[in-house]
N, C-alpha and C positions, 0 to 999 in steps of 0.2 A: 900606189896607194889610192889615188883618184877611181880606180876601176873597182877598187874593194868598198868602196862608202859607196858608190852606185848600187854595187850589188847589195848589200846594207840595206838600203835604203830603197831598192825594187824588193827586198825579200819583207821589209816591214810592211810596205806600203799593200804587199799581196797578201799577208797575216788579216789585214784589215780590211781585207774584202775576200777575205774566204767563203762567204757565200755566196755572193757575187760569182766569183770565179770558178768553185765546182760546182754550181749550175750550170753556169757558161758550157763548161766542158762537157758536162753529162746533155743535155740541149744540141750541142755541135755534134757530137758523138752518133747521139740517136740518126741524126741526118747524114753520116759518112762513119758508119762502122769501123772502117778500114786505120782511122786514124789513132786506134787506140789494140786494135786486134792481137798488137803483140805483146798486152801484158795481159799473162793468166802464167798460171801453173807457180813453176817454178819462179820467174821473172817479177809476178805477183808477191808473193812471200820475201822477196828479199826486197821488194820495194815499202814494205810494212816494215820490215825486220832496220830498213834505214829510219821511217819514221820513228818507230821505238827509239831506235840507239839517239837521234834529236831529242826525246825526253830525256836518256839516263843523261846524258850530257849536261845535262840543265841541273840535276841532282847531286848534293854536294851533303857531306857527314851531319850539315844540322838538319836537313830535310828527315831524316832518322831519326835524331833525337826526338824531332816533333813529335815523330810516332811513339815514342817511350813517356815524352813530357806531357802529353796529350793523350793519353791510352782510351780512354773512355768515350771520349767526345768523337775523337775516330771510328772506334768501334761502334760506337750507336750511328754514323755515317754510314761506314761498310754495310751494316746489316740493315741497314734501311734498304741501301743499292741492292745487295742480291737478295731481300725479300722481297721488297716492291716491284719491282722492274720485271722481275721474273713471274711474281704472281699477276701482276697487271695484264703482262702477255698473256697468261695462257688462259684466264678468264675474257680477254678478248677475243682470241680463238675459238672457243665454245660459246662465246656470246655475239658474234659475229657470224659463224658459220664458215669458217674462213678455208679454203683448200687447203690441203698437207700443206702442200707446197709453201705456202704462203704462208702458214700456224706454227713450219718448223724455220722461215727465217725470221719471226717475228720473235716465237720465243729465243730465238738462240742469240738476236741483239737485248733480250731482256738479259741475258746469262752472263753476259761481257763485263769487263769491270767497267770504271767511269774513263771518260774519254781526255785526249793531252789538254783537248783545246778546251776544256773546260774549265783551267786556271786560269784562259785570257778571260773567260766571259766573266767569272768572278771578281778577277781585278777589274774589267769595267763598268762593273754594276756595286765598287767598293764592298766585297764579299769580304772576306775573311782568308787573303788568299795562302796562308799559311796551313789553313786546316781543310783550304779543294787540295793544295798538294799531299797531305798529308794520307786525303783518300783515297786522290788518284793512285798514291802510292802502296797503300795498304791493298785495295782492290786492285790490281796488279797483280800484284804477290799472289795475292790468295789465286788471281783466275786460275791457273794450271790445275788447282785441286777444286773449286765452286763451278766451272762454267761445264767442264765434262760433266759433274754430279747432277748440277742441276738439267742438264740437256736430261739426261738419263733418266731424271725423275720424271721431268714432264713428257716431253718428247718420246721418252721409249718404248711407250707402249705405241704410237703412231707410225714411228718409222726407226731401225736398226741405229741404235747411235755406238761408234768407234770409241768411248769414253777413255782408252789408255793410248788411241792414235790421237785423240783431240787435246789430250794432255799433253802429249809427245810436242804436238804442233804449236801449242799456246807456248811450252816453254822454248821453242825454236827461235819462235817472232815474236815473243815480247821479253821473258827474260832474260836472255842471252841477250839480244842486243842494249837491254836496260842495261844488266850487268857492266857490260862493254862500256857504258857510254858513262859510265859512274867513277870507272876503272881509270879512263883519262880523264875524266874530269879531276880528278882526284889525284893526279898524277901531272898535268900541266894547265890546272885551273886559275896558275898563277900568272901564268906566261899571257903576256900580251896578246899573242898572236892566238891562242886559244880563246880569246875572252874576244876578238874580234873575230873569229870562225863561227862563235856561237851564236851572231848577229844575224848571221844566214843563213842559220836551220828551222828557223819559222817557213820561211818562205822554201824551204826545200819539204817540209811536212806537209806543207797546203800543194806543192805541187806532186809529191807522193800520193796525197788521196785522192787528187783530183785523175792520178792516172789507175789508182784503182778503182774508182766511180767509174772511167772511163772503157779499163776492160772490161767489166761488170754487161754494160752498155752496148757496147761493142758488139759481146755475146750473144746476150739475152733480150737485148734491147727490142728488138721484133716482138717480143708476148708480151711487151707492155703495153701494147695499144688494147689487147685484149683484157688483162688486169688491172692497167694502173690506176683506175679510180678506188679500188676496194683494195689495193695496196696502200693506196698515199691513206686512205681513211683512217685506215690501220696503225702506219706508223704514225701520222697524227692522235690519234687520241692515247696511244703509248705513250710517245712524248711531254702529253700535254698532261696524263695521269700521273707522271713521274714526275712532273715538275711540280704540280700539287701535292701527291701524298710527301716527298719531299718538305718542302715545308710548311707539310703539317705536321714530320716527324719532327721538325725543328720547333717546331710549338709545342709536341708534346713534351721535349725532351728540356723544355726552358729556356734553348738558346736565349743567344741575344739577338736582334734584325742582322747582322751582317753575317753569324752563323747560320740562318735559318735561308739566307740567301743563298749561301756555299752548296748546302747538302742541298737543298731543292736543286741546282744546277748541277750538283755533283750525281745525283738521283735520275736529272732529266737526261742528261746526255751522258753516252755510253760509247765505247770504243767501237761503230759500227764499222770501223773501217776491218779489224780483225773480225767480227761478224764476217765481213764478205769475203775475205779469205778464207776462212773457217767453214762457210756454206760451199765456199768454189770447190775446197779440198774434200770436203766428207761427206756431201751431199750433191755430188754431183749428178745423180737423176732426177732432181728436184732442182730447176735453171729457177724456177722463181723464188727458192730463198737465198739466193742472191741479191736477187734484183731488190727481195724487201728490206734485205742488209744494204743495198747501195742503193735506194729509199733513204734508208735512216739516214748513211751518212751525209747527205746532200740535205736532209729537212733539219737535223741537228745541230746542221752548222749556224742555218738559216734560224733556225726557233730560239740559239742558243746568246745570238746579237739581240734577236728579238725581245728575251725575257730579261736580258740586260738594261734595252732602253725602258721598258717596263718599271724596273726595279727604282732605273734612275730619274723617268718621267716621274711617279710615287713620287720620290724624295725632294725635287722641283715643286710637288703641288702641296706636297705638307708643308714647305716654305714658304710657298706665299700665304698658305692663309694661315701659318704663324704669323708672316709681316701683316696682315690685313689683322688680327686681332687686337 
């Protein structure tokens, strides 16, 4: 029991420094290839396909209801995420000048649904965290039918997109394993020893992406001495557009502050880590839309603390100078 609170307790402790730490690893990487060289392919996809199944796990019959008792407020989420994020990229693309290479992995992290870790950035920036899950949840569902269409819209006239293999693949590694992780949730959600397993799939997700960052790296890691400044550019001002149009959909749509906090977060960060599987699988003659998908997820992670302290510095400063009034 002593060895199970340890691990607990290293897997929470590593949740909270996920950016920290896939840095770290994508940084070491660059400097010793060899240390990550054996995740790709197949190896890659089931190491996503465990991160997913971590989410469905976590997801239980009222996370559904939400979506029924909430219909609206979702749905103007969802659509915010795969119109913003998608048009953001590909206007970046042509307003940047950006190589294929680089235009097809930036739109195709635009195409992704919202990302898992964007429930913790919500809860610590006091979001709304019933309605980032509900997105996350919603955008999910849809990617197997929005991320192929959308690649296809944008992306297809620049390079061949597989839109019934990309489907095939999204519902491989994300709802199959969702499904799965919903299946026993639901099934021994009550048992103890469940409820103490679930303690330790934070920190088995942050070491999941850290080893797809890692092969990514591993890879391709050599042509980013050549790209990476108009790569990071790139995924930065994506990021940074998505976290504003975000909530400023949330201002059009009347939220309240802690909804407009959700969907901006839910909007900013996006599931890049399926991005970099999805570039490794279907676009394997293009090695740099990978690299702009394992880009995103290492900035993501990082922008995603960041816009949290933000959210929470704001609400710090508008209390004191209520107390100073």
């Amino acid at each position: 029991m002593g060895l199970l609170i340890r691990v607990q307790k290293a897997s929470a402790a590593l949740a909270r420094a996920t950016p920290a730490f896939i840095t770290a690893v994508a940084a070491a990487t660059y400097f010793v290839p060899a240390a990550f060289s054996w995740v790709h392919g197949t190896v890659q996809t089931a190491i996503l396909g465990v991160i997913m199944l971590s989410m469905g796990m976590t997801l239980k019959g009222e996370d559904f209801r939400i979506l029924l008792s909430r219909p609206l407020d979702i749905a103007i989420g969802t659509a915010a995420q795969f119109l913003l994020m998608p048009a953001i990229a590909w206007t970046l693309v042509h307003a940047m000048g950006l190589p294929r290479a680089v235009g097809v992995g930036l739109i195709l992290v635009g195409c992704c649904p919202g990302g898992v870790s964007s429930n913790i950035m919500t809860f610590l920036c006091r979001g709304d965290v019933a309605f980032s899950v509900g997105m996350t949840t919603l955008s999910t569902l849809a990617a197997p039918f929005m991320t192929p269409f959308l690649m296809l819209t944008l992306a297809g006239e620049t390079v061949d997109v597989d839109a019934l293999g990309m489907f095939q693949s999204i519902l491989l590694v994300t709802l199959a394993p969702v499904a799965l992780g919903f299946v026993l949730n639901a099934a021994w959600g009550r048992r103890a020893a469940y409820r103490e397993t679930l303690k330790v799939m934070p920190g088995v997700a942050v070491l999941g992406l850290a080893c797809i960052v890692g092969g990514v790296v591993s890879a391709h890691g050599h042509r980013f001495a050549a790209s990476g400044a108009l790569v990071f550019a790139a995924v930065f001002l994506h990021n940074a557009l998505g976290y504003l149009g975000g909530y400023l959909a949330g201002v059009a749509a009347r939220f309240t502050q802690p909804k407009r906090r959700t969907i901006s977060i839910e909007v900013g960060m996006q599931n890049a880590g399926l991005a970099t599987v999805l570039a490794a699988r279907h676009f394997p003659l293009l090695p740099e839309a990978a690299i702009a998908s394992a880009v995103s997820c290492v900035w993501h992670s990082i922008s995603g603390a960041l816009m949290a302290g933000v959210f929470n510095a704001a609400d710090a400063f508008l209390a004191r100078r209520k107390g100073d009034l």
